[in-house]
N, CA, C and O atoms as a Tripos MOL2 file, in Angstrom:
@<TRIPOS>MOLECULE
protein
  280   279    70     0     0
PROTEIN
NO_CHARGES

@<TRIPOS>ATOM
      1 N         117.9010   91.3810    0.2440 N.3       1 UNK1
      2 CA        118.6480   91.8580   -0.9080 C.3       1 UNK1
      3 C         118.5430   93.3890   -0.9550 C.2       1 UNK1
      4 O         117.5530   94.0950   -0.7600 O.2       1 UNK1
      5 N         120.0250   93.7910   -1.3130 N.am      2 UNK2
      6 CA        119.9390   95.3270   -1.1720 C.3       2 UNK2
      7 C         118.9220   95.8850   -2.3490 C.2       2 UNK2
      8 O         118.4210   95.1860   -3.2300 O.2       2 UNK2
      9 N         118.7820   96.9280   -2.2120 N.am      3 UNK3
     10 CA        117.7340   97.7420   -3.6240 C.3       3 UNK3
     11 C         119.0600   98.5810   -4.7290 C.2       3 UNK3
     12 O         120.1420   98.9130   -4.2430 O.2       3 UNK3
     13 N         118.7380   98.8030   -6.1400 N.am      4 UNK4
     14 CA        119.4680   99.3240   -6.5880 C.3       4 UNK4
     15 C         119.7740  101.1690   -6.0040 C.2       4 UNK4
     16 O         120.6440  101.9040   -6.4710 O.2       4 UNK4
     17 N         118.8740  101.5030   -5.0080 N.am      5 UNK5
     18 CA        119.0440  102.9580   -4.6290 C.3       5 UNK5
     19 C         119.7990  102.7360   -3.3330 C.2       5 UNK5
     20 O         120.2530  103.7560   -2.8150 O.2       5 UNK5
     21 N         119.9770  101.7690   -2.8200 N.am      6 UNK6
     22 CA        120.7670  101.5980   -1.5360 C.3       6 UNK6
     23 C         121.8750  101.4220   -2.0610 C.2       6 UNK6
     24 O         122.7790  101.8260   -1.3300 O.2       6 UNK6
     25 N         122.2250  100.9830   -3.0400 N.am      7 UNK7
     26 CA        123.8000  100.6640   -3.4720 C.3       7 UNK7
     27 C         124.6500  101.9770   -4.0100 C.2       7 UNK7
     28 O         125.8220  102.2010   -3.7080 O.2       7 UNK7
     29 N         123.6580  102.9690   -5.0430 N.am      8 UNK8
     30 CA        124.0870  103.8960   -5.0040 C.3       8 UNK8
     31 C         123.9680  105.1900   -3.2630 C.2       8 UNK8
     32 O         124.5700  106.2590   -3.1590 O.2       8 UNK8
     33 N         123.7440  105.0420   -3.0100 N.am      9 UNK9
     34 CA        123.9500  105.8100   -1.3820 C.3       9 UNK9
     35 C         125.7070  105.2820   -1.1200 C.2       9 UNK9
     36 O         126.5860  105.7830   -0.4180 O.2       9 UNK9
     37 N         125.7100  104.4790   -1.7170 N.am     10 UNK10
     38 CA        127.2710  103.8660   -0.4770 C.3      10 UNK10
     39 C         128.2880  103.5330   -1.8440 C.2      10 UNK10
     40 O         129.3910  103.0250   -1.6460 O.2      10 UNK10
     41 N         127.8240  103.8600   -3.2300 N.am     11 UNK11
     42 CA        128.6320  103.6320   -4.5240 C.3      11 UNK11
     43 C         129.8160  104.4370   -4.4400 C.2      11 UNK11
     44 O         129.5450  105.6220   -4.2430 O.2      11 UNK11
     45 N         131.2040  104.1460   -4.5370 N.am     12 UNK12
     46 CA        132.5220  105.1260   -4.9200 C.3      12 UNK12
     47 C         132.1780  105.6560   -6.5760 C.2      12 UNK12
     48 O         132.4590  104.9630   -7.5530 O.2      12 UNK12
     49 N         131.6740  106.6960   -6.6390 N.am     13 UNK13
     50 CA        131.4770  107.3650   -7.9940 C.3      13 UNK13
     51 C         132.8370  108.0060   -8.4120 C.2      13 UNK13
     52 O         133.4840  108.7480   -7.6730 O.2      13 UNK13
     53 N         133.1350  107.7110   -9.4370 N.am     14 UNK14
     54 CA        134.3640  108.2200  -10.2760 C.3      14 UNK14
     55 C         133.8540  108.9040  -11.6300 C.2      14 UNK14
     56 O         132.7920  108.6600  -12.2030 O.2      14 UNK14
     57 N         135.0400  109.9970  -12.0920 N.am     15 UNK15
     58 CA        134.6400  110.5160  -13.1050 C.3      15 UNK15
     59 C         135.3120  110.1690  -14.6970 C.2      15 UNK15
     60 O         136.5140  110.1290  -14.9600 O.2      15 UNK15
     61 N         134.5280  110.0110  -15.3530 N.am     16 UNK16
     62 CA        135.0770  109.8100  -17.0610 C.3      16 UNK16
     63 C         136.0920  110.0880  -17.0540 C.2      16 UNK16
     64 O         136.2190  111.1830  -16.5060 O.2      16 UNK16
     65 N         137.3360  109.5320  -17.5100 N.am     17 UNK17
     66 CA        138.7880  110.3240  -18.0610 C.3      17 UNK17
     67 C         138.3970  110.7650  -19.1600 C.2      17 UNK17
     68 O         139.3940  111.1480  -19.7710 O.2      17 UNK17
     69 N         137.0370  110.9980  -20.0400 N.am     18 UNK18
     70 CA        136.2520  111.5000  -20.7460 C.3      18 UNK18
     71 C         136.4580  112.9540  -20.5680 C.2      18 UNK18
     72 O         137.0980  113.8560  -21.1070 O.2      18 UNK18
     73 N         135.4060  112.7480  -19.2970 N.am     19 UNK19
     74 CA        135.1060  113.9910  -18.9440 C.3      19 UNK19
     75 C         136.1280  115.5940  -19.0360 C.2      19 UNK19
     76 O         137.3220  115.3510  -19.2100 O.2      19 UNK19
     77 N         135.9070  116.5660  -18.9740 N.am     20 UNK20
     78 CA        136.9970  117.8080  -18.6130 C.3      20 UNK20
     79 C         136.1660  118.5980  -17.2660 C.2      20 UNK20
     80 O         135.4190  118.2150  -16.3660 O.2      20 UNK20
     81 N         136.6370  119.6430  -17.6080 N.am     21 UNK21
     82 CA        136.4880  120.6260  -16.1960 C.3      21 UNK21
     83 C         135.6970  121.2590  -16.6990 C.2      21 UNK21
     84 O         134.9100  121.6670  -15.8450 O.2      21 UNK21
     85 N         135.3540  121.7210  -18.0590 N.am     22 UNK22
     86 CA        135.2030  122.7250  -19.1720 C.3      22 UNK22
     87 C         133.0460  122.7800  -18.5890 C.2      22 UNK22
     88 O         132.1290  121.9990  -18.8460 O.2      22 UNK22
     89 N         133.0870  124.0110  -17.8270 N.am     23 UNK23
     90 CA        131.5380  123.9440  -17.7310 C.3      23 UNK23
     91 C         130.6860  122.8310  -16.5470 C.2      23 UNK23
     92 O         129.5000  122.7960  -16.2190 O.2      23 UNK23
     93 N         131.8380  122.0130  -16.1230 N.am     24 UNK24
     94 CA        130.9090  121.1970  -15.3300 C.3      24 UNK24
     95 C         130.2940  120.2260  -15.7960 C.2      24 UNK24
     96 O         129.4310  119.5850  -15.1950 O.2      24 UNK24
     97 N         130.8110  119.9720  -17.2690 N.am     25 UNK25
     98 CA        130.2190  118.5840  -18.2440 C.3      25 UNK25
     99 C         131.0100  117.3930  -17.9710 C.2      25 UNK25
    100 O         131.9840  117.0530  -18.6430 O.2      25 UNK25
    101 N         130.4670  116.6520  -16.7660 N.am     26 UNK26
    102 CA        131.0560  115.6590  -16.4890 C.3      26 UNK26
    103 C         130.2350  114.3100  -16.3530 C.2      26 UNK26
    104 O         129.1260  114.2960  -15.8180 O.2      26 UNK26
    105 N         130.7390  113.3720  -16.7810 N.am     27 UNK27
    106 CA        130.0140  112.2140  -16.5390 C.3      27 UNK27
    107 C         130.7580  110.9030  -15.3670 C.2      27 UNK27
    108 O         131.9090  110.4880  -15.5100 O.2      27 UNK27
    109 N         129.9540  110.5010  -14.4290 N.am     28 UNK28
    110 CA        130.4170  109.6100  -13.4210 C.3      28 UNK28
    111 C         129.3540  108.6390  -13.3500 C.2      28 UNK28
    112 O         128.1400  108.4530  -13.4330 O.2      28 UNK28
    113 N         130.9610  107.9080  -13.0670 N.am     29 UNK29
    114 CA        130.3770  106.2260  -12.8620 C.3      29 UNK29
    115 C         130.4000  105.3380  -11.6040 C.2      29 UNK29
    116 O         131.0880  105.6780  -10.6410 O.2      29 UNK29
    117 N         129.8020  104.4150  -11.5890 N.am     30 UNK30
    118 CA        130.4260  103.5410  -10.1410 C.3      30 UNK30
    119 C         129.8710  101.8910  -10.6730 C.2      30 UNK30
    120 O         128.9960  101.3900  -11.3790 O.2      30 UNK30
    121 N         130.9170  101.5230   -9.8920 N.am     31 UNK31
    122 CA        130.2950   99.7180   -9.9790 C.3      31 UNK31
    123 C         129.8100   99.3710   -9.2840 C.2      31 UNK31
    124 O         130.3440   99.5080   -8.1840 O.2      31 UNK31
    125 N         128.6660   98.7700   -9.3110 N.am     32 UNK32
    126 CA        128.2360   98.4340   -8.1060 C.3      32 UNK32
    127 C         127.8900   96.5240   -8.0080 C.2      32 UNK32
    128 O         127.9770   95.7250   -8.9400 O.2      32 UNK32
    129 N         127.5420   96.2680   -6.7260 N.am     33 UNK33
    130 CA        127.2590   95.1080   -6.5370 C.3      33 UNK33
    131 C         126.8100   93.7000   -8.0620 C.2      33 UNK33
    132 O         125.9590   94.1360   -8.8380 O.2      33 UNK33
    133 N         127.1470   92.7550   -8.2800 N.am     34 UNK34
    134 CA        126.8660   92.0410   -9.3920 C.3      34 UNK34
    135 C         126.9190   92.6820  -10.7140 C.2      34 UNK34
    136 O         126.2410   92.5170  -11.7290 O.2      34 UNK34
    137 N         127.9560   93.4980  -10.4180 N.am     35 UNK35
    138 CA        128.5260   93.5370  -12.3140 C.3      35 UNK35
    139 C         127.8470   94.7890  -12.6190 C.2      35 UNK35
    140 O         128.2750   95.3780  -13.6110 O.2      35 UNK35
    141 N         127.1610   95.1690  -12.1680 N.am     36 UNK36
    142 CA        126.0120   96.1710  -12.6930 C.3      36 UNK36
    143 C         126.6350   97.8680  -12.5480 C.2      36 UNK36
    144 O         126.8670   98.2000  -11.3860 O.2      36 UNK36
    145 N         126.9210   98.9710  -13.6710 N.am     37 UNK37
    146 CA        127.2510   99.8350  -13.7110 C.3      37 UNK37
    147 C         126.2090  101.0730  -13.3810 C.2      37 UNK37
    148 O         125.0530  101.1200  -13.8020 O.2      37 UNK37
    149 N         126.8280  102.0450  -12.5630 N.am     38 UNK38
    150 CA        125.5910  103.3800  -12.4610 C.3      38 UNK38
    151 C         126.1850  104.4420  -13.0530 C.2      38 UNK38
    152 O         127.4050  104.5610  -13.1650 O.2      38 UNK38
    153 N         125.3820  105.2170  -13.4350 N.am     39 UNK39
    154 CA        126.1260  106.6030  -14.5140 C.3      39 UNK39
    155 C         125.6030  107.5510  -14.5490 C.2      39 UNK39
    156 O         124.8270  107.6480  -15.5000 O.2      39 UNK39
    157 N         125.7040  108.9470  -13.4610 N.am     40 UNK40
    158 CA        125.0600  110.0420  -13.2550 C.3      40 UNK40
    159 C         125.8520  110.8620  -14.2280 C.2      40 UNK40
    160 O         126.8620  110.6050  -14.8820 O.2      40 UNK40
    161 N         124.8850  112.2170  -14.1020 N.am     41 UNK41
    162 CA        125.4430  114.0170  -14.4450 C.3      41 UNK41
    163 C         126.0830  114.3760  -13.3020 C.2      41 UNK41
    164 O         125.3140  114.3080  -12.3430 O.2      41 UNK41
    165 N         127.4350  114.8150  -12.9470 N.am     42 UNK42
    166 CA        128.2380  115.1550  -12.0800 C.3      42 UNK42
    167 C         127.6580  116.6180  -11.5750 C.2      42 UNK42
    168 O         128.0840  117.1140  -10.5320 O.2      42 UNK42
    169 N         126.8610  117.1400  -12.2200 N.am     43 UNK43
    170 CA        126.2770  118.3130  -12.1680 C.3      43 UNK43
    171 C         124.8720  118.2850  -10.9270 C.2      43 UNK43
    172 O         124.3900  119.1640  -10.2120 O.2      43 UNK43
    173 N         124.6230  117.1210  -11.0840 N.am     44 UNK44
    174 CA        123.1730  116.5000  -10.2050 C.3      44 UNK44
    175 C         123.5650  115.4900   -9.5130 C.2      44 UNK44
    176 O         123.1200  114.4000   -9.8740 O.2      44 UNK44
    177 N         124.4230  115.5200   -8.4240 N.am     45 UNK45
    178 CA        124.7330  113.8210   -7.7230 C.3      45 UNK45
    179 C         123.7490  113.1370   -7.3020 C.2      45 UNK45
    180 O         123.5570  111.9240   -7.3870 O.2      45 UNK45
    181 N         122.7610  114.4090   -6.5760 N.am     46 UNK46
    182 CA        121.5760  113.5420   -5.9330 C.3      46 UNK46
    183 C         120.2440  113.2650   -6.6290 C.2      46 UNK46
    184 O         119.2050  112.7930   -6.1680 O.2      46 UNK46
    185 N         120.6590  113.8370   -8.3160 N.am     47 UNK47
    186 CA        119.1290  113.1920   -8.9340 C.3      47 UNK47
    187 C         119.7690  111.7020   -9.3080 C.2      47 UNK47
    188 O         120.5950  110.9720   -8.7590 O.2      47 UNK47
    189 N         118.7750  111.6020  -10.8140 N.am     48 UNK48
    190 CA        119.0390  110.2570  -11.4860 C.3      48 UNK48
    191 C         120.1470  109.4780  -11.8210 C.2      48 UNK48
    192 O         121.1610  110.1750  -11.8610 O.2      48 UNK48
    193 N         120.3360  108.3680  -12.0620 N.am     49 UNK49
    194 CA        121.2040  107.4620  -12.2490 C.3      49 UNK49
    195 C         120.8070  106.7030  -13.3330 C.2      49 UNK49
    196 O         119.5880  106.7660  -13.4890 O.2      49 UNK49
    197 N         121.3820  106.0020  -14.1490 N.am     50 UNK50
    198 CA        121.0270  104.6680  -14.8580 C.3      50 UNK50
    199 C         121.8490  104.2080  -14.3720 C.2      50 UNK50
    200 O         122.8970  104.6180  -13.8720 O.2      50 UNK50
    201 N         121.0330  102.5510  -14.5980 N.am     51 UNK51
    202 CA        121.6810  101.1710  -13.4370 C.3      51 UNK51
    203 C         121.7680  100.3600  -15.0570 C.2      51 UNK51
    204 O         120.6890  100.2380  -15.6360 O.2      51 UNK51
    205 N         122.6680   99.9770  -15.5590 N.am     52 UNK52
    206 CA        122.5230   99.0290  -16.0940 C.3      52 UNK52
    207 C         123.8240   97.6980  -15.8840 C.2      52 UNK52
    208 O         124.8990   97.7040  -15.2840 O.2      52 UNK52
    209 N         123.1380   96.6840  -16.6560 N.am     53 UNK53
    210 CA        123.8240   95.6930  -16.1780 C.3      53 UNK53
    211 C         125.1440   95.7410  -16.6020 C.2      53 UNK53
    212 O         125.6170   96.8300  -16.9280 O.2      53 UNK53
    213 N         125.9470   94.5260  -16.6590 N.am     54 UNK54
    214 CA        127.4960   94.5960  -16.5490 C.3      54 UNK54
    215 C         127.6300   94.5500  -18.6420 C.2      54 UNK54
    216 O         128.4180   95.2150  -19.3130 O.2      54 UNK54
    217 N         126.4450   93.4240  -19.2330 N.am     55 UNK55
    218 CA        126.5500   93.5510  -20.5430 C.3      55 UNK55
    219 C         126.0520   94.6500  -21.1540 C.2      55 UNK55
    220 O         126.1140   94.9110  -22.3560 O.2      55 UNK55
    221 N         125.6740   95.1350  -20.4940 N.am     56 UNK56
    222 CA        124.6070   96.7100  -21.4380 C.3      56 UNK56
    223 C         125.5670   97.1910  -21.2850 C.2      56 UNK56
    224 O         126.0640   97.5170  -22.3630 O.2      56 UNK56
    225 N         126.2650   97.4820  -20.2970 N.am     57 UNK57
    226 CA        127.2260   98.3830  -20.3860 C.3      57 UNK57
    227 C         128.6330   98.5080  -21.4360 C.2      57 UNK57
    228 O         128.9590   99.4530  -22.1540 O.2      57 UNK57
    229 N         129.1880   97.4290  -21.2630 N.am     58 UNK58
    230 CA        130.2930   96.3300  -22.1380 C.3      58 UNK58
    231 C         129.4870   96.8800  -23.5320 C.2      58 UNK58
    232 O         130.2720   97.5700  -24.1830 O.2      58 UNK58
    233 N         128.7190   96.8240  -23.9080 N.am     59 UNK59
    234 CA        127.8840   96.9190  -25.3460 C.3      59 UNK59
    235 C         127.9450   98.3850  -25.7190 C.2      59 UNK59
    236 O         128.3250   98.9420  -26.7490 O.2      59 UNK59
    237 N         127.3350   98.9640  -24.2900 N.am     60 UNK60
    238 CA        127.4390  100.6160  -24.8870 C.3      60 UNK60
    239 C         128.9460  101.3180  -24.8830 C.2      60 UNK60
    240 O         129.1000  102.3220  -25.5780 O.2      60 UNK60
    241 N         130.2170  100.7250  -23.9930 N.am     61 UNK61
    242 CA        131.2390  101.3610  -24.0100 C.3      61 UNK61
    243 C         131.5000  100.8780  -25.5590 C.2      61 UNK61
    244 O         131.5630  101.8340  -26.3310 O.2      61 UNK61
    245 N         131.6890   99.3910  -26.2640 N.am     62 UNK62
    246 CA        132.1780   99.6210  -27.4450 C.3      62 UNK62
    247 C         131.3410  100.0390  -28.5560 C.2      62 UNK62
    248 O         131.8330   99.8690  -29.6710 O.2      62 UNK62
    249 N         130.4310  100.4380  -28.5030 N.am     63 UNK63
    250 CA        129.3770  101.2950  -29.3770 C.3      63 UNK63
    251 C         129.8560  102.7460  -29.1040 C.2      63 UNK63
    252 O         129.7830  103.5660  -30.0200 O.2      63 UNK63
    253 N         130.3100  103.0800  -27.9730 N.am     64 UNK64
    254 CA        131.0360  104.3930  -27.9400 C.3      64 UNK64
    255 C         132.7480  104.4900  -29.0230 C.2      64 UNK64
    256 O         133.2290  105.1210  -29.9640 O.2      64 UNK64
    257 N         133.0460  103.5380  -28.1870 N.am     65 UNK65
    258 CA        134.4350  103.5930  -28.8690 C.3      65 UNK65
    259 C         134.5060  102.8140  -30.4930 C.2      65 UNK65
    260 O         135.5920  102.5660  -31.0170 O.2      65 UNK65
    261 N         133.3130  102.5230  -31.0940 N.am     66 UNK66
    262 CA        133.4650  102.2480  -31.9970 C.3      66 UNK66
    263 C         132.7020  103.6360  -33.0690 C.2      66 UNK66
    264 O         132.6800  103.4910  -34.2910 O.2      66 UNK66
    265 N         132.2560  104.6260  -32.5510 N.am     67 UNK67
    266 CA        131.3370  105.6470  -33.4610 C.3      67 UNK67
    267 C         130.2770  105.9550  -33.3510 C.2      67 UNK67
    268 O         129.8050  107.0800  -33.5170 O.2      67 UNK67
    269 N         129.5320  104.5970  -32.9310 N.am     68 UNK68
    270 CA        127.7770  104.6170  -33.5390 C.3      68 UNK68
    271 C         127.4220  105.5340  -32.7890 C.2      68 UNK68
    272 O         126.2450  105.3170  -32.4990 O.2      68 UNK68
    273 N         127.9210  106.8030  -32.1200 N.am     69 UNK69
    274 CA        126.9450  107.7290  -31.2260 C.3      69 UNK69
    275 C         126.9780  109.1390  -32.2860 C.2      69 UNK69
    276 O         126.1150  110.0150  -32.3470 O.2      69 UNK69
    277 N         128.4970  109.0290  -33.2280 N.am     70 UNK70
    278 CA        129.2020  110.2820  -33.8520 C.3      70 UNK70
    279 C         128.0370  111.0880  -34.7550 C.2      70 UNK70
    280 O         128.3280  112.1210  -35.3580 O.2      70 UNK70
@<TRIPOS>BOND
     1     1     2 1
     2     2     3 1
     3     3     4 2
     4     3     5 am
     5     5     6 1
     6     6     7 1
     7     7     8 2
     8     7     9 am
     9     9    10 1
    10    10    11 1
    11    11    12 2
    12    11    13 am
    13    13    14 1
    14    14    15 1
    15    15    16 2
    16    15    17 am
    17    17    18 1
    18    18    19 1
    19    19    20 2
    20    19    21 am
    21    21    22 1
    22    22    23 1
    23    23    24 2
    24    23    25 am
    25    25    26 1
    26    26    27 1
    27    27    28 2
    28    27    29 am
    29    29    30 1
    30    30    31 1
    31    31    32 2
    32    31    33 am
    33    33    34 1
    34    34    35 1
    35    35    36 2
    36    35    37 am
    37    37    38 1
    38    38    39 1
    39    39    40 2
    40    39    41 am
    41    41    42 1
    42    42    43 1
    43    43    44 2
    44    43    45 am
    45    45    46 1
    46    46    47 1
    47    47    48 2
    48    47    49 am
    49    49    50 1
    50    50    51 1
    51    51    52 2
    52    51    53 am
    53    53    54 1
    54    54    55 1
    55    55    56 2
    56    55    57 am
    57    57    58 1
    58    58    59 1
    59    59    60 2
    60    59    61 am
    61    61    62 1
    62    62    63 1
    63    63    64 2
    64    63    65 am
    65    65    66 1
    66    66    67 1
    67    67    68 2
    68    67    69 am
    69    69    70 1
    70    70    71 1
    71    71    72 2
    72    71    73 am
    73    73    74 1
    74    74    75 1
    75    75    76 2
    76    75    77 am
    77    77    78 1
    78    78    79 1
    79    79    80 2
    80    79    81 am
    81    81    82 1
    82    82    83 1
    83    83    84 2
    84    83    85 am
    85    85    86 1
    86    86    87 1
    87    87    88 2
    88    87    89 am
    89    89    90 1
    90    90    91 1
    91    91    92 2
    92    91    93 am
    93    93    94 1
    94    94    95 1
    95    95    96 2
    96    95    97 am
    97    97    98 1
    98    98    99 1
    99    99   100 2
   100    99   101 am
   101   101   102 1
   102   102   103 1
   103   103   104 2
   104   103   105 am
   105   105   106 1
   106   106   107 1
   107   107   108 2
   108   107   109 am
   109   109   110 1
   110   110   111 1
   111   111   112 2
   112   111   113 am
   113   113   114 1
   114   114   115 1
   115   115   116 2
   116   115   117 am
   117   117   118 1
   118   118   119 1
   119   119   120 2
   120   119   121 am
   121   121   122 1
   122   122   123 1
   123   123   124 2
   124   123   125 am
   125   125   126 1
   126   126   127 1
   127   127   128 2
   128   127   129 am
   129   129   130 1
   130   130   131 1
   131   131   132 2
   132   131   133 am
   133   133   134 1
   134   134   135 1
   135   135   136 2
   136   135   137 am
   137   137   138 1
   138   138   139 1
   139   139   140 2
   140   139   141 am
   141   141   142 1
   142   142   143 1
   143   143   144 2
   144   143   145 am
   145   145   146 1
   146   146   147 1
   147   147   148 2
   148   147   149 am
   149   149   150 1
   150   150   151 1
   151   151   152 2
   152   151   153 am
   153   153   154 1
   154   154   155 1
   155   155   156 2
   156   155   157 am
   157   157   158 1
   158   158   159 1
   159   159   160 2
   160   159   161 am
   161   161   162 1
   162   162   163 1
   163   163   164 2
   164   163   165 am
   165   165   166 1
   166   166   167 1
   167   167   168 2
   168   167   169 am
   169   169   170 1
   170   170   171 1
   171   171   172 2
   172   171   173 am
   173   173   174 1
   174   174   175 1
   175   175   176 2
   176   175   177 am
   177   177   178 1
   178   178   179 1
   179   179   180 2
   180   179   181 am
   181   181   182 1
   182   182   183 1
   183   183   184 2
   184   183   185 am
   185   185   186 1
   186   186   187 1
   187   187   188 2
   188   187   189 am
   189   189   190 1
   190   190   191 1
   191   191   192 2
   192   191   193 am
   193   193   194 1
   194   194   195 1
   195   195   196 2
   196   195   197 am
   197   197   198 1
   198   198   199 1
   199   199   200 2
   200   199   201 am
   201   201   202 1
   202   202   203 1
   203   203   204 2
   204   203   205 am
   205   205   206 1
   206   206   207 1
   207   207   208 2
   208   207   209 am
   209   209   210 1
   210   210   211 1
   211   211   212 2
   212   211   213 am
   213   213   214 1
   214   214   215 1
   215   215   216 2
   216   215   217 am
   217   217   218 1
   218   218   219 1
   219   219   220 2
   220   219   221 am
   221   221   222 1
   222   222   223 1
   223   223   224 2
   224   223   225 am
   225   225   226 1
   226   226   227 1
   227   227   228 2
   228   227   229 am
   229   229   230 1
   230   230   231 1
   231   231   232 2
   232   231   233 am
   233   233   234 1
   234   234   235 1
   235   235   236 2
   236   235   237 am
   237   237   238 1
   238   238   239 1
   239   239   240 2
   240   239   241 am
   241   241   242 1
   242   242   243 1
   243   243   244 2
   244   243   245 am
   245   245   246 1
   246   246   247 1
   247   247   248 2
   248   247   249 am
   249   249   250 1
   250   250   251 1
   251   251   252 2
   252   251   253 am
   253   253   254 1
   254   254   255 1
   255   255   256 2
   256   255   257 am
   257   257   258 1
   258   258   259 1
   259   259   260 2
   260   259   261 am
   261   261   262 1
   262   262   263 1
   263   263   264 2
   264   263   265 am
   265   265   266 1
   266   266   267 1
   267   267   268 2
   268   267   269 am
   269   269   270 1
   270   270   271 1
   271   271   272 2
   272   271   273 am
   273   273   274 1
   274   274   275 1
   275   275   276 2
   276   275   277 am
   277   277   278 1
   278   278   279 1
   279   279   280 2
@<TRIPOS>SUBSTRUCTURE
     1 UNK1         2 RESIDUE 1 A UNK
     2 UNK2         6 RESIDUE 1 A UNK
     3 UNK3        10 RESIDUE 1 A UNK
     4 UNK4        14 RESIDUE 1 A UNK
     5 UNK5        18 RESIDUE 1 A UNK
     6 UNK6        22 RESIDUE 1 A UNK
     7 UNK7        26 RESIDUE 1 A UNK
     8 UNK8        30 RESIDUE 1 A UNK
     9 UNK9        34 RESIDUE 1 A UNK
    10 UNK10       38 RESIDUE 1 A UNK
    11 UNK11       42 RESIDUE 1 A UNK
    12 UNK12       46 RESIDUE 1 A UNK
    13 UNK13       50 RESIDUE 1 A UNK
    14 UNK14       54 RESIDUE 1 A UNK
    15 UNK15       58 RESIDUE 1 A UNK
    16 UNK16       62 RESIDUE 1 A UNK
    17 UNK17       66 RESIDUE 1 A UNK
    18 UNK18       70 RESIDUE 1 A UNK
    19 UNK19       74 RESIDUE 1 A UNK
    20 UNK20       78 RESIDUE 1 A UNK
    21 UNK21       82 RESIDUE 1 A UNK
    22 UNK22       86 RESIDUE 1 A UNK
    23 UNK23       90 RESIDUE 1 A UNK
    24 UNK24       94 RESIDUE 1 A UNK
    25 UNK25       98 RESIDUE 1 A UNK
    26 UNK26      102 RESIDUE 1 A UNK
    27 UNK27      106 RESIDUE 1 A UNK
    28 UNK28      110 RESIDUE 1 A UNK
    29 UNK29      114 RESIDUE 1 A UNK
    30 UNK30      118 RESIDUE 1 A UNK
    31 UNK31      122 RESIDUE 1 A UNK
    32 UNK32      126 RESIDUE 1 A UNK
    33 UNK33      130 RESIDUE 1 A UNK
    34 UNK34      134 RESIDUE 1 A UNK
    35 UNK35      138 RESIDUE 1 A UNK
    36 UNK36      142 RESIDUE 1 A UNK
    37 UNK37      146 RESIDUE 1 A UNK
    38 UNK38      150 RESIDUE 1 A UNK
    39 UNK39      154 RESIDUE 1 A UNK
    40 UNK40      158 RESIDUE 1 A UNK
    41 UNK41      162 RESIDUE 1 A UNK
    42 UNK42      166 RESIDUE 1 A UNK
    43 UNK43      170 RESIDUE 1 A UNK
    44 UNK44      174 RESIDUE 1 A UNK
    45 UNK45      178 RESIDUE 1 A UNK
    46 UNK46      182 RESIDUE 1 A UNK
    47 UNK47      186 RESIDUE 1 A UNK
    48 UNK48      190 RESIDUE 1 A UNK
    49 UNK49      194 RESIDUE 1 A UNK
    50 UNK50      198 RESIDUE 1 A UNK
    51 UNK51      202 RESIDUE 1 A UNK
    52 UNK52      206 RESIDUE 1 A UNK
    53 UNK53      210 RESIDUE 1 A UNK
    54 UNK54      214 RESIDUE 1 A UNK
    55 UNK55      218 RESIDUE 1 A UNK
    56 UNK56      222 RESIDUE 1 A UNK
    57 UNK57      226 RESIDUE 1 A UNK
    58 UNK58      230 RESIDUE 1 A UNK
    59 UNK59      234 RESIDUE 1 A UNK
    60 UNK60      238 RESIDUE 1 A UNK
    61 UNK61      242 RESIDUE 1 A UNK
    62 UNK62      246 RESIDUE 1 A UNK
    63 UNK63      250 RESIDUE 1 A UNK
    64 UNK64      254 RESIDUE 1 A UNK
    65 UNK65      258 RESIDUE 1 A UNK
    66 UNK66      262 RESIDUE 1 A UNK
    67 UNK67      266 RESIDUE 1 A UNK
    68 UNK68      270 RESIDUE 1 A UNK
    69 UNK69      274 RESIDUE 1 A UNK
    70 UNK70      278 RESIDUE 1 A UNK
């Protein structure tokens, strides 16, 4: 079984339609293997990531789009 750091090595990272150009404040994502989302600083490709699963994620996009961050 792959490791979650092998999947990001070979992940297609895309950026937020969030995101702008403005400063380099960008946030990117990728899907990776079993549902599971990764989400770097576009600013740092090769540091950290969060890996979370396919429902954490689903949970935090509509917690975004619903306010609770405002």
């Amino acid at each position: 079984m792959a490791s979650p750091a092998d999947a990001l090595t070979s992940a297609d990272w895309f950026k937020s339609s969030y995101s702008n150009d403005d400063n380099g404040m960008c946030v990117e994502g990728a899907h990776l293997p079993g549902g599971t989302m990764a989400v770097r600083d576009s600013k740092n490709p090769h540091g950290p990531a969060f890996i979370l699963t396919g429902g954490a994620w689903n949970t935090f996009v509509h917690a975004l789009a619903d306010g609770e961050f405002s």
